[in-house]
C-alpha positions in Angstrom: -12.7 15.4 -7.5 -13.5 17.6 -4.4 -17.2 17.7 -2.8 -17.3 20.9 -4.7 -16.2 20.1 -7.5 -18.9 17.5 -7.9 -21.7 19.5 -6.8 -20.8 21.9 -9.4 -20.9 19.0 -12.2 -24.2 17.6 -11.0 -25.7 21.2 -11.0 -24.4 21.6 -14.7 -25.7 18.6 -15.3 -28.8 18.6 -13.8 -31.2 15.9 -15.0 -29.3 12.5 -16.1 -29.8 10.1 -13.2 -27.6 7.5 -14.5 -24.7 10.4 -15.0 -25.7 11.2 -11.2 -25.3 8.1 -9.5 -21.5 7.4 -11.3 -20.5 10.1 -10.4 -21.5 9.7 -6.6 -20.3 6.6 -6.8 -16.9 8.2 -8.0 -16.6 10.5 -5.5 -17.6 8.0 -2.8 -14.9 5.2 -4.2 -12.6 7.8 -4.4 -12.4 8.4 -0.5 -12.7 4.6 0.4 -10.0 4.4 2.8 -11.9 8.0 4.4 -15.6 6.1 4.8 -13.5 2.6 5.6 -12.1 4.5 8.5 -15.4 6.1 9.7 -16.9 2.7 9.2 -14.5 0.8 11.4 -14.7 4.1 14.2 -18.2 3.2 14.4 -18.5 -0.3 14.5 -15.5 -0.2 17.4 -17.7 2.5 19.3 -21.1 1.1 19.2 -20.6 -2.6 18.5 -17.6 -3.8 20.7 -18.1 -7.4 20.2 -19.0 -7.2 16.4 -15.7 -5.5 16.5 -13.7 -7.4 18.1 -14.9 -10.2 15.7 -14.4 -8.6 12.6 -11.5 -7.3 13.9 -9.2 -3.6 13.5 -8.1 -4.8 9.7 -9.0 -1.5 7.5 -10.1 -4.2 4.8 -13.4 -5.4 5.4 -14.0 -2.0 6.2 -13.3 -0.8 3.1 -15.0 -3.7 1.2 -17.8 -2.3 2.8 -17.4 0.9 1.8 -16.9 -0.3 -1.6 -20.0 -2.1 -1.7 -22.8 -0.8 -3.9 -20.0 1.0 -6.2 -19.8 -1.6 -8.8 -19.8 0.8 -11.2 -17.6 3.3 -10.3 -14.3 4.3 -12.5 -12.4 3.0 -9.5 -13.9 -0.6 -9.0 -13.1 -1.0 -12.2 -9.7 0.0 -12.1 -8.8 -1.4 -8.7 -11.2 -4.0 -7.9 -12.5 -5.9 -11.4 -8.9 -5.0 -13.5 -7.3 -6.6 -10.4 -9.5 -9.9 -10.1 -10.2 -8.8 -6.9 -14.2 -9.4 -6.9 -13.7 -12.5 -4.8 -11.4 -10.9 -1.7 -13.8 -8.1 -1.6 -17.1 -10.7 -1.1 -15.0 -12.2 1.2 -14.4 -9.2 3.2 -18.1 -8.1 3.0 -19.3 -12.0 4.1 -17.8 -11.0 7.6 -20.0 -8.3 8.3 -23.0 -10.9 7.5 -21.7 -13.7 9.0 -20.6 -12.0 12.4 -22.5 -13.9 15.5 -22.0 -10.7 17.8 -25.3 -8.5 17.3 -24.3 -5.8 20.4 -25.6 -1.7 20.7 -25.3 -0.1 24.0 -26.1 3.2 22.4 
């Protein structure tokens, strides 16, 4: 689904929340590796030693763009179907745990 495409559902749909927020949810699961990508840019460029102890791995990265799309057609399919619930907390736990709380910007 492109950007447009789902602005043109939500307008024809105007008005069911929960419809809404799948469907976001969809389009933001659906470009995972995109935000995960974006996500480790940042981190690297603003938080050098956070980086450097999460590391350049695209996965925890991508866990934490996951995060908050639990119910998304692709967690289902790629995270839950898998039995993957427990990597992907484990990839998320090192953004919480990281020691290194650096911004020189």
């Amino acid at each position: 689904m492109t950007l447009q495409e789902l602005i043109g559902y939500i307008d024809a749909t105007e008005g069911s929340n929960n419809n809404l927020q799948r469907l976001t949810h969809d389009f933001f699961a659906s470009h995972t590796d995109q935000m995960a990508e974006g996500l480790r840019e940042f981190v690297q460029e603003n938080y050098p030693l956070t980086f450097q102890e999460i590391g350049s791995s695209l996965e925890p990265y991508r866990a934490m763009a996951l995060k908050g799309t639990s119910d998304s057609y692709y967690w289902q399919q790629e995270v839950t179907a898998k039995g993957k619930e427990t990597e992907y907390m484990t990839q998320w736990s090192k953004f919480i745990s990281a020691k290194k709380f650096d911004c020189y910007k």
